[in-house]
C-alpha positions in Angstrom: -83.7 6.7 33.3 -81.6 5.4 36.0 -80.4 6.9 39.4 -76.4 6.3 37.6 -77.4 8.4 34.6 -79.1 10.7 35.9 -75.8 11.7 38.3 -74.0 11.5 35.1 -75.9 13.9 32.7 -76.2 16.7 35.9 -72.2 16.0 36.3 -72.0 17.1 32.7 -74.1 20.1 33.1 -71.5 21.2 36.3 -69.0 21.0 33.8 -70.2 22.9 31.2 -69.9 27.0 31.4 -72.5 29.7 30.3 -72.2 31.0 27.1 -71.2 29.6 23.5 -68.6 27.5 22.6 -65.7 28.6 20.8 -65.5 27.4 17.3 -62.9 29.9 15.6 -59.6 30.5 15.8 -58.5 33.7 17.4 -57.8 35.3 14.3 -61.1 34.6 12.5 -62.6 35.1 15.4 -61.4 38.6 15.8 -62.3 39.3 11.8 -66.1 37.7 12.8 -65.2 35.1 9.7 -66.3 31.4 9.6 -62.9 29.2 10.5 -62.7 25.6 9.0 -61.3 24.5 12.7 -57.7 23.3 11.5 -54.8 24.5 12.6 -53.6 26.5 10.5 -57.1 26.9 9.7 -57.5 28.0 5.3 -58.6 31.7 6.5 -55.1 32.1 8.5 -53.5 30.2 5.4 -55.1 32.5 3.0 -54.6 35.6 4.7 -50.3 34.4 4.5 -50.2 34.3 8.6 -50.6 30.8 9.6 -48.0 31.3 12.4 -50.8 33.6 13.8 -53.6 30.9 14.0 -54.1 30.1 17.8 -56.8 28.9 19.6 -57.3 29.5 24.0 -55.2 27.2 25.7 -57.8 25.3 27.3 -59.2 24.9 23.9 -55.9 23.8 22.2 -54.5 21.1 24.6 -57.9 19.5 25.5 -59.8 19.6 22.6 -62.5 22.2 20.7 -65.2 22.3 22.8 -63.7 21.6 26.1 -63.8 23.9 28.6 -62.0 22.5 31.3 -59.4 24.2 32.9 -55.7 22.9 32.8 -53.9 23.3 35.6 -51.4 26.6 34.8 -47.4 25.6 35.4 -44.2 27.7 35.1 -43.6 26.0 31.4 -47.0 26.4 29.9 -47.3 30.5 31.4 -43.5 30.7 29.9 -45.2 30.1 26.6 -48.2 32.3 27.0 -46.4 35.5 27.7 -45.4 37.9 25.1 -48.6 37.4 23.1 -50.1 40.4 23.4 -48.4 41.7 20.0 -49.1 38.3 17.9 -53.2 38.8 19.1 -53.0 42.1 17.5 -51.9 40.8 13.9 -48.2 42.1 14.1 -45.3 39.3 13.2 -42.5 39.6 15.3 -39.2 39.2 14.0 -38.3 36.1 15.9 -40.1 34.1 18.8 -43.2 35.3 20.6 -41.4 38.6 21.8 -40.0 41.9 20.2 -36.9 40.9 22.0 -36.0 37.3 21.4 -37.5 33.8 22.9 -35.1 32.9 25.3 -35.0 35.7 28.1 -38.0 38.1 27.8 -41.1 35.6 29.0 -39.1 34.8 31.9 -37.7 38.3 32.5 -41.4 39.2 32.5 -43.0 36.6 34.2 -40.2 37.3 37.1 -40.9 40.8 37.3 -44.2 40.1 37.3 -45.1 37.3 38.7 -48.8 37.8 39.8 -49.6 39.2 36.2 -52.1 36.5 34.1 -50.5 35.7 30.8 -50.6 38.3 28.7 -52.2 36.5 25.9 -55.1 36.2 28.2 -55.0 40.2 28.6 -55.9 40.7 25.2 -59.8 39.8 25.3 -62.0 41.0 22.5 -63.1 43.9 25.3 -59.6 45.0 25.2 -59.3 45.1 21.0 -60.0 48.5 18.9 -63.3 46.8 16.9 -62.7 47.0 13.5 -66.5 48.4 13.1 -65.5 51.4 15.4 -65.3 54.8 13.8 -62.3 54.9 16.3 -60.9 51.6 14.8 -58.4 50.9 12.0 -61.5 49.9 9.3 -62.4 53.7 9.1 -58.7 54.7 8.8 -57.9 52.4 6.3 -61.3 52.8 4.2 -60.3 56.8 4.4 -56.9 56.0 3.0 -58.0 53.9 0.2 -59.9 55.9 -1.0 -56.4 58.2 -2.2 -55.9 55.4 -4.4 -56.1 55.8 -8.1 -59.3 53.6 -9.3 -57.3 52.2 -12.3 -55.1 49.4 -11.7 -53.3 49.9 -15.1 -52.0 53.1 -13.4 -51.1 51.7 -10.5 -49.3 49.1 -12.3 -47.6 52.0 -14.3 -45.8 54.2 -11.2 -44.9 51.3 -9.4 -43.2 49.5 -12.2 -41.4 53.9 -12.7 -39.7 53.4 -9.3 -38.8 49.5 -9.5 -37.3 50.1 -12.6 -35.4 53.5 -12.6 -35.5 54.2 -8.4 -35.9 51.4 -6.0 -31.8 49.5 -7.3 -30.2 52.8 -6.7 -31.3 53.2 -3.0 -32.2 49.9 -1.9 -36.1 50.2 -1.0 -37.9 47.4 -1.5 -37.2 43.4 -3.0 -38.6 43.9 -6.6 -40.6 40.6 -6.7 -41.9 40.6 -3.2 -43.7 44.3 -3.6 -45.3 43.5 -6.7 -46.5 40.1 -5.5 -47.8 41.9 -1.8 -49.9 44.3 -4.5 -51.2 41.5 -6.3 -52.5 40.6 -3.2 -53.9 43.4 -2.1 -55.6 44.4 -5.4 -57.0 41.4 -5.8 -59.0 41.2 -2.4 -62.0 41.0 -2.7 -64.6 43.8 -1.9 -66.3 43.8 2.1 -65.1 44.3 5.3 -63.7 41.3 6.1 -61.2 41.9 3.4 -61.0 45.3 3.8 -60.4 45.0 7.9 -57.3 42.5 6.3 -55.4 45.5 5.1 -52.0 46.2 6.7 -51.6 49.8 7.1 -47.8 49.1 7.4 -47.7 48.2 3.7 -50.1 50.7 2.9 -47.8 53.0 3.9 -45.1 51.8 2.0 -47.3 52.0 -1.2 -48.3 55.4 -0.7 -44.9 57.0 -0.1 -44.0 54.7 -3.3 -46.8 56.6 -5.2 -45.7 59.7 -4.2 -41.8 59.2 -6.0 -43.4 57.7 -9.0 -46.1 60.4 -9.6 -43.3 63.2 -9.8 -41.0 60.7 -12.2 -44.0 60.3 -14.3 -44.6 64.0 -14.2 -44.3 66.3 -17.9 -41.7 69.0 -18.1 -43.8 70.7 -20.7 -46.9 71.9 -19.2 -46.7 73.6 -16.3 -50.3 73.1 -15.3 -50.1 69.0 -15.6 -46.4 69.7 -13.6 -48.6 71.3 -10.6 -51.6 68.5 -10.9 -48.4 66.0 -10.3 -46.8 68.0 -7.8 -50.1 68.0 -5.8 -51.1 64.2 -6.4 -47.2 63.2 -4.7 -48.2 65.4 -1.8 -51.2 64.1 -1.2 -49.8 60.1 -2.1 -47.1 61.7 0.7 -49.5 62.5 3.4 -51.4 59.6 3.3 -48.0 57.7 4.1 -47.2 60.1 6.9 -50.8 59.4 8.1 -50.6 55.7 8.1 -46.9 55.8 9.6 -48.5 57.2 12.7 -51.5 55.5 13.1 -50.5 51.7 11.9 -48.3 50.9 15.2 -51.3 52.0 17.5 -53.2 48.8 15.7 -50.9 46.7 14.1 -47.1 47.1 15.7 -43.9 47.7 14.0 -43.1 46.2 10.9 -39.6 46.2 8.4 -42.2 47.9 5.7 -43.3 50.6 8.2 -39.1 51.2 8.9 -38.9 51.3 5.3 -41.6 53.9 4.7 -40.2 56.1 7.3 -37.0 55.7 5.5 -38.6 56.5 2.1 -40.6 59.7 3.8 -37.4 61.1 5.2 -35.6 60.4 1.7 -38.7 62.5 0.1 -38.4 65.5 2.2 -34.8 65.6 1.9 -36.1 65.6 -2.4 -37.8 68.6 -1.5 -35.1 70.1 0.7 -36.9 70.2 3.9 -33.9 69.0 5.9 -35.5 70.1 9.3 -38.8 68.1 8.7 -36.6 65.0 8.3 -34.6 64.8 11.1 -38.3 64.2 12.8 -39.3 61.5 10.6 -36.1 59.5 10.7 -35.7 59.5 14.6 -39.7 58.3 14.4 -38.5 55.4 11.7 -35.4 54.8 14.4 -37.6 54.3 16.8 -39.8 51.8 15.1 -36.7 49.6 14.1 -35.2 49.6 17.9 -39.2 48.6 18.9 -38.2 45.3 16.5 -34.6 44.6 18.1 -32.6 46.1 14.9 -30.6 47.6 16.9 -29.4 44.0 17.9 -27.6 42.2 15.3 -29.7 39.1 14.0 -26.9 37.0 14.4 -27.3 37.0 18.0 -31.3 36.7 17.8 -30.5 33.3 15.9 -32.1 34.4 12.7 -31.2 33.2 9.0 -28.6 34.9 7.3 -30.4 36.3 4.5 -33.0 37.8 7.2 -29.8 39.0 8.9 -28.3 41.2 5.9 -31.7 42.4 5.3 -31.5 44.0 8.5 -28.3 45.2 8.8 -28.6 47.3 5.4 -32.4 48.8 6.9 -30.6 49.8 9.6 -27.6 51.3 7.6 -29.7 53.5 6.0 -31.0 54.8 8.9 -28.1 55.3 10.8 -26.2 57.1 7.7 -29.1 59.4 7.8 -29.4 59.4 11.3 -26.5 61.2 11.7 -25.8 63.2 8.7 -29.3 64.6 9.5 -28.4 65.6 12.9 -24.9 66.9 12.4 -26.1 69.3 9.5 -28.9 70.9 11.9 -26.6 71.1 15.1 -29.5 68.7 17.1 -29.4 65.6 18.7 -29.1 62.6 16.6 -31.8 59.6 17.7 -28.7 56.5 18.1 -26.4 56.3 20.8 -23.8 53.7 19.5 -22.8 52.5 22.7 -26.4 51.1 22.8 -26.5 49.1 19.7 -24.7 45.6 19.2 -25.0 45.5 15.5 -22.3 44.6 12.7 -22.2 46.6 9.0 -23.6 44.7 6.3 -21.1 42.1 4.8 -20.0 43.0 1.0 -22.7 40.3 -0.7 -26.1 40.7 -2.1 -28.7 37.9 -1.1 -31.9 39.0 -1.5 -32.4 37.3 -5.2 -31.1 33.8 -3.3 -33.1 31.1 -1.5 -32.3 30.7 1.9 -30.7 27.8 1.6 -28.0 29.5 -1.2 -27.6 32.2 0.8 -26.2 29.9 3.6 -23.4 28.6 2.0 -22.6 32.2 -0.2 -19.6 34.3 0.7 -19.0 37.8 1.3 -17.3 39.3 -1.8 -13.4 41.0 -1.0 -14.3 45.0 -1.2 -12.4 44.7 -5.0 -15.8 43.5 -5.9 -18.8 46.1 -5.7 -22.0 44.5 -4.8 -25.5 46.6 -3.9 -24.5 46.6 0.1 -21.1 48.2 -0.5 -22.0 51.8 -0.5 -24.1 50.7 2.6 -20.9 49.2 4.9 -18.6 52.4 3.8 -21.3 54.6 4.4 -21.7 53.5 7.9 -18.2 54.3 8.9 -18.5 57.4 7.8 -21.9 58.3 9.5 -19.9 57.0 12.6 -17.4 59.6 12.6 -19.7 62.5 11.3 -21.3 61.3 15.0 -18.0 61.5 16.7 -17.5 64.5 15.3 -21.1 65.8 16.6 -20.2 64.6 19.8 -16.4 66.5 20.2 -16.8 69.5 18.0 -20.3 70.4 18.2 -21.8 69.3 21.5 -22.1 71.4 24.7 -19.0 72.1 25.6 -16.7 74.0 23.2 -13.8 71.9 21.3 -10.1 72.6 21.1 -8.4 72.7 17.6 -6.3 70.0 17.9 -9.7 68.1 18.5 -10.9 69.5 14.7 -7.1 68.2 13.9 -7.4 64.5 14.9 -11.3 64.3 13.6 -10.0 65.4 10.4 -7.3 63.0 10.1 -10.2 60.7 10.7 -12.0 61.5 7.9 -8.8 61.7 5.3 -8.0 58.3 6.7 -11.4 56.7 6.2 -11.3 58.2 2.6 -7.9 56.6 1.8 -9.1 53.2 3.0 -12.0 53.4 -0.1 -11.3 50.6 -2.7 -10.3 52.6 -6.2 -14.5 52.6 -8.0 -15.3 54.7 -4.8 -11.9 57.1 -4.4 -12.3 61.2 -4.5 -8.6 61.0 -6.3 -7.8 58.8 -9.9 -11.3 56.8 -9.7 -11.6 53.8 -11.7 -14.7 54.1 -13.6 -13.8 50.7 -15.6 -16.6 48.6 -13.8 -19.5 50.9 -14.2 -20.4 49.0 -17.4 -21.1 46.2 -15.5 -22.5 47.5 -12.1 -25.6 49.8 -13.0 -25.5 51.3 -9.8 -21.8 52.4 -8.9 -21.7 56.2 -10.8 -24.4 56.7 -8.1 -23.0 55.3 -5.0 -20.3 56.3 -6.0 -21.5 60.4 -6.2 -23.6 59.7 -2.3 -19.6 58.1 -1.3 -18.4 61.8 -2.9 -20.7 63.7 -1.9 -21.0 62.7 2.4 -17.8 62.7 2.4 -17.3 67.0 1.5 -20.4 67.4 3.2 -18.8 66.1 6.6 -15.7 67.8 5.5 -17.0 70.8 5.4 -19.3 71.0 8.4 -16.2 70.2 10.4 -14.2 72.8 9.6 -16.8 75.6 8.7 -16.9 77.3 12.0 -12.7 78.0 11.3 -13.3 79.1 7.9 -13.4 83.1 8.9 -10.7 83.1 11.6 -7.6 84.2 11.0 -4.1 83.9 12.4 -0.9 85.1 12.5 1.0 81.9 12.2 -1.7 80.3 10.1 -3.0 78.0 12.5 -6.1 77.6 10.5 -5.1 76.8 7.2 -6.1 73.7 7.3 -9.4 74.8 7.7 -9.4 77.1 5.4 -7.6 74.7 2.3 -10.1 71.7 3.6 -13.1 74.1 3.5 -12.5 75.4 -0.2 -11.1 71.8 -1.7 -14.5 70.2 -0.8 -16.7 72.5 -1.4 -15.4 73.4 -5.3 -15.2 69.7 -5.6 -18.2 69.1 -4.5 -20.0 71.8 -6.3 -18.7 70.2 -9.6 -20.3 67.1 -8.8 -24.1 68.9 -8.7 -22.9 71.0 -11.7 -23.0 67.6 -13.1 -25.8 66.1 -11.8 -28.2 69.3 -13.5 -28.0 67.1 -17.2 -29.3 63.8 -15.7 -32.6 64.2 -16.3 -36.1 63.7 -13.9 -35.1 59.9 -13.0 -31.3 60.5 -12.6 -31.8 64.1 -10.6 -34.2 61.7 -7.8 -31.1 59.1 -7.8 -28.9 61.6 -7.2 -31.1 63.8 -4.9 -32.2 60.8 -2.3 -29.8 61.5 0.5 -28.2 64.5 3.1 -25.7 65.2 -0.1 -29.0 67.1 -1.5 -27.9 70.4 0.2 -26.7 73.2 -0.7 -23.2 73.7 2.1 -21.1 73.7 -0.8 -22.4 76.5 -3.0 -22.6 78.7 0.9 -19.5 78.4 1.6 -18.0 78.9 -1.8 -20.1 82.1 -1.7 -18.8 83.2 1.8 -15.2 82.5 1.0 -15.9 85.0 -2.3 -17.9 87.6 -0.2 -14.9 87.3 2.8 -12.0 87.4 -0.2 -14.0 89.7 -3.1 -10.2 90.3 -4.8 -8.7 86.7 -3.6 -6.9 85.1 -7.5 -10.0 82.2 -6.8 -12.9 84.9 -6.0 -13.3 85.2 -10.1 -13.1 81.5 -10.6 -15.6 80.6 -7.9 -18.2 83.2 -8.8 -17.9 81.7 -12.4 -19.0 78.2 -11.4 -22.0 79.9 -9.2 -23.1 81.9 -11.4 -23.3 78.7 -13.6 -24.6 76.9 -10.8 -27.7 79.1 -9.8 -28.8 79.9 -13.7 -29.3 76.1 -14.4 -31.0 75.6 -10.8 -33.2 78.4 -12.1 -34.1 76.5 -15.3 -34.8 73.7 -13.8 -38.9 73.4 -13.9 -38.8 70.9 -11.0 -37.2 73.4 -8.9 -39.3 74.1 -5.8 -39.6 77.3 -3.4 -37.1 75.5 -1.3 -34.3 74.7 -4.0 -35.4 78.8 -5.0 -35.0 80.3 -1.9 -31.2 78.5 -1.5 -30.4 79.8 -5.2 -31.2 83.8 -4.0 -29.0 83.1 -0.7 -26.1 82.3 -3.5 -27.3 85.3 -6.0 -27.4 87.5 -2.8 -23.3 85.9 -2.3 -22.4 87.0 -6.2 -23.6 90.2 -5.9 -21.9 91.5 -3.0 -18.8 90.3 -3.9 -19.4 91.5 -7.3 -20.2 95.1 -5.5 -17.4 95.1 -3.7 -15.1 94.3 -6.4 -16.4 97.1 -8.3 -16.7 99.8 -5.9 -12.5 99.0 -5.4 -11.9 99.2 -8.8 -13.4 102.7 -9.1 -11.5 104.1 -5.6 -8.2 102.3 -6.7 -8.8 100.8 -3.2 -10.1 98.3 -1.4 -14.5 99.4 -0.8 -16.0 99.4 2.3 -19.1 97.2 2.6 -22.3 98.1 1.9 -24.7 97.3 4.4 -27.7 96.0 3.5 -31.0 96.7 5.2 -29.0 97.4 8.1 -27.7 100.4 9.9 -24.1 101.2 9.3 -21.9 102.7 11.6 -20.9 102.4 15.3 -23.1 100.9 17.5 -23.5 102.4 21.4 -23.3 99.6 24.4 -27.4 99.5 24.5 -27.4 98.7 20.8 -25.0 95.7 21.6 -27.0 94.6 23.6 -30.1 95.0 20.9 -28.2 93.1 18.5 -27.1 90.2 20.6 -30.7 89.7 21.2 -31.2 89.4 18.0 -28.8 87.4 17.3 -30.0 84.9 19.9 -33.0 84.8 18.2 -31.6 84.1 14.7 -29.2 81.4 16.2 -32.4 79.2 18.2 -31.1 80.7 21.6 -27.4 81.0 21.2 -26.1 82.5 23.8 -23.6 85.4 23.2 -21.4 87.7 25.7 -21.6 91.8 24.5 -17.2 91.3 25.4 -17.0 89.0 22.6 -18.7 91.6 20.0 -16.9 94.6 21.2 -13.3 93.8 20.8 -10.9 92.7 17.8 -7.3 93.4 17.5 -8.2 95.9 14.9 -10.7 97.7 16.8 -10.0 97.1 20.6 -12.9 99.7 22.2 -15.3 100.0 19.2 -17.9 97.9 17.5 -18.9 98.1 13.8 -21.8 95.5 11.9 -18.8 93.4 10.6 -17.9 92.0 13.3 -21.3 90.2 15.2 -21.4 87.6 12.5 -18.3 86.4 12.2 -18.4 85.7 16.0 -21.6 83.8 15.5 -20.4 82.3 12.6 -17.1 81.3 14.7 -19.3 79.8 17.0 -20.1 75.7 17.5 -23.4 75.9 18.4 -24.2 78.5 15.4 -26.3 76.1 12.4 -27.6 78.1 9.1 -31.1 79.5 8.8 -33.5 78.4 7.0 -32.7 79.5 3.1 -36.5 81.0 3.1 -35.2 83.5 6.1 -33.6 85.8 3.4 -33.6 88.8 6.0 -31.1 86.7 7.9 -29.0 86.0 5.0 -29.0 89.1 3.8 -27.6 90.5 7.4 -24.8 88.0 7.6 -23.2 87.9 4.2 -23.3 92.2 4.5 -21.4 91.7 8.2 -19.2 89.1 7.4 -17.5 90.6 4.8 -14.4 91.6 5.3 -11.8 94.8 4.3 -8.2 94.2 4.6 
């Protein structure tokens, strides 16, 4: 060998670096799986992510093998940042950032100038290993395991809520769920498939699982009712559990929004309103983590991907805020923080992309899928301008319960004549499947809003009437709405979860129907009103899907009927009107120290609320005295006050004795 090649063989060695040389793509190098070396490479093709199939930069622009260095400029760091996220396996929405490709590599890079690309912080070191205990492989091995064995069954309550659930509420695209489970059935056994699994989806297919297994419960045996009941908590766990622990490996995703959505929507089923509002402020925050909150118009995306996204976030934000204003808290969207437009009246997700393009909106004469949708959202934003005036920290004015109210009869007049509370037109129902229920959640929101606004006025009184407004507004929507679930008891298991999916599935109207009978025992409506409740809370009871939640809200209304009904007859025996009968209380007047007793109390019943002893000790009736009917009514009166749990019966039972009233 010569003296020249000799220099160039040791030249070679300088060049080349310790340890081996790369021959996968980052993906199949993460999953320890054999990559064919093309770009996409047929593992990235085969798992559906060839957008994710990168190799090092060095690697890429020089050539496999090559480890030479490339010198790094502005331009080719610009493209490295925001890569941290696509390294971990979660698509993002548009770009190489959760917040658009134009601004937020440079906006990062200028913050942080001295910062190494962030693709290049996200060594193998800095990865969860899919072989850890600690990893996502032992999370999702754990969850698969909840999994029926039988695809058949599978096949069966997914094809229950596709067919008689998923059109009325707008869950999922038909075709593309039952093609993702194809998928995932058909992988094959071992980890490398098994690490493959996206606990997003999963999550989405549990809380799925968890609605079909009650449709496809019997109403005949009791015992095979309870084994269903059971399986849909457990299918509804194992959602909750991968909702929580998919972002911390994976990221956000529009099927981990949609099975927060869907987990909120179940406990609102099972009337655990105050469990919601945590779970859709979660599923909030995981669409703002993907730039929802932004319209997709202005992140440059297609306009089918667009209306998919406004309608997601629609359904949150309805229930955002419906959520919030029926439990007095803080709702999770501030709308002077969003920048996003209501859906447009047109249905696109059976469309290419290409057809949906050049398709127009429909005029609102025309129901499509997204109409409840953009209604819905006005309406959700003034039952948040209304949470904001009339229930926030500082204490509202009248007129201010005046002008929101005008907003709300307004909004309803503006409804096109399928969706109007007064002389509906039912004629295109034949043709649109899904309008009788829209049409009962339009209904429905509507009284509920109604109602909240003007309960705290319901027990005042006036001498020039000043709150008859309140009063009229408070007993229209609540009979009006009470004849709408009167209804919806013959519609059977499927129809009853249609009707059921939404904040409409409480029970404000049959309350304050109850409270307006147990203020007014001998009022010309009391006999009327305690005829439809009566009604009301014997089919609830004969309901065998009725749970200890939907139970405990029927004895709150039984407790309503029959002390009205004791009053009543007690002033039909004296010829006069009866005192009421406390119950489980002590009657009589009350000294300063057991005021001050009560108030505390109170407090404690009311979350904290605060109250002064002055406003419990005088009325124009009794100016120095105190008696038990006249604490609730001043909590009741209050803002702040929201209504206990139905389960605290004790509570219930102390408030409808104290509110009533003797003329």
């Amino acid at each position: 060998m010569n003296m020249e090649g000799f220099k160039v063989i040791k030249a070679r060695a300088r060049a080349r670096k310790r340890g081996r040389k790369t021959t996968s793509c980052s993906q199949c190098h993460i999953r320890k799986q054999k990559c064919n070396q093309e770009i996409p490479c047929s593992r990235c093709i085969q798992r559906g992510v060839p957008e994710l199939c990168q190799w090092p930069a060095d690697e890429r622009d020089i050539g496999i093998g090559s480890h030479e260095k490339v010198p790094a400029t502005a331009d080719t760091q610009g493209t490295e940042l925001g890569q941290l996220y696509i390294a971990r396996g979660a698509p993002t929405f548009f770009g190489n950032s959760y917040f658009g490709h134009q601004v937020a590599a440079r906006m990062i890079h200028e913050s942080a100038p001295e910062l190494p690309p962030m693709s290049l912080l996200s060594t193998q070191d800095s990865l969860q290993s899919f072989r850890n205990d600690s990893g996502p492989f032992s999370q999702v091995w754990d969850l698969l395991g909840l999994l029926p064995r039988n695809k058949v069954t599978v096949d069966r309550l997914i094809e229950r809520f596709l067919t008689e659930i998923n059109w009325a509420i707008d869950t999922v695209h038909p075709e593309t769920f039952r093609s993702q489970f194809e998928e995932f059935w058909g992988r094959k056994f071992g980890f490398d498939e098994i690490a493959g699994v996206d606990l997003r989806w999963l999550a989405l297919l549990f809380i799925i699982l968890a609605f079909s297994v009650l449709l496809d419960a019997p109403t005949t045996s009791p015992e095979k009712r309870k084994e269903s009941e059971e399986a849909s908590l457990r299918f509804y766990w194992a959602s909750r559990r991968a909702i929580v622990i998919a972002p911390s490996f994976h990221g956000e995703s529009l099927d981990l929004v949609r099975a927060g959505l869907m987990v909120t929507r179940y406990l609102l089923y099972t009337r655990q309103i105050a469990e919601s509002w945590l779970t859709v402020s979660f599923a909030m925050r995981m669409a703002q983590a993907q730039g929802m909150h932004i319209d997709g118009e202005k992140w440059g995306l297609s306009k089918k991907a667009t209306e998919v996204r406004r309608r997601l976030w629609g359904n949150l934000y309805m229930l955002d805020k419906t959520i919030a204003l029926a439990l007095g808290r803080p709702y999770a969207v501030s709308d002077h923080m969003c920048l996003i437009h209501p859906p447009e009246n047109i249905w696109l997700d059976d469309l290419t992309g290409a057809q949906s393009e050049v398709t127009c909106a429909q005029p609102l004469t025309r129901p499509t899928p997204s109409t409840v949708t953009l209604l819905g959202i006005g309406l959700a934003r003034i039952a948040g301008e209304i949470q904001d005036r009339c229930f926030g920290l500082y204490p509202a004015s009248y007129d201010v319960v005046i002008e929101m109210d005008e907003k709300l009869v307004a909004w309803k007049k503006q409804l096109p004549s399928y969706f109007a509370l007064d002389d509906t037109d039912f004629s295109l129902d034949a043709s649109n499947t899904f309008l009788p229920w829209h049409r009962l959640y339009v209904h429905s929101a509507f009284h509920f809003a109604r109602i909240t606004l003007h309960r705290p006025y319901l027990l005042r009184e006036s001498i020039t009437n000043r709150f008859r407004l309140s009063h009229e507004a408070c007993i229209s929507s609540a009979s009006s709405d009470l004849k709408i679930r009167l209804e919806s008891l013959g519609y059977g298991i499927a129809g009853s979860m249609r009707w059921t999916l939404g904040t409409h599935n409480m029970f404000n109207s049959a309350l304050i129907l109850g409270i307006i009978a147990v203020r007014r025992p001998k009022a010309p409506q009391t006999t009327a009103i305690l005829d439809d409740l009566e009604q009301y809370c014997e089919r609830l009871r004969k309901d065998v899907r009725l749970n200890e939640f939907g139970l405990a809200e029927v004895k709150v209304v039984e407790l309503c009927i029959a002390r009205t009904k004791g009053f009543a007859r007690n002033a039909n025996q004296s010829g006069q009107e009866a005192q009421p009968e406390p119950l489980n209380i002590m009657p009589g007047i009350l000294s300063h120290e057991n005021i001050l007793e009560e108030n505390r109390h109170a407090r404690m019943a009311t979350g904290g609320m605060s109250l002064e002893p002055t406003t419990l000790c005088a009325s124009p009736d009794h100016p120095s005295g105190y008696s038990p009917d006249m604490m609730w009514p001043a909590i009741w009166e209050d803002q702040n006050f929201a209504f206990p749990q139905a389960a605290d019966l004790e509570t219930w039972e102390q408030m409808i004795s104290e509110i009533a009233y003797h003329e």
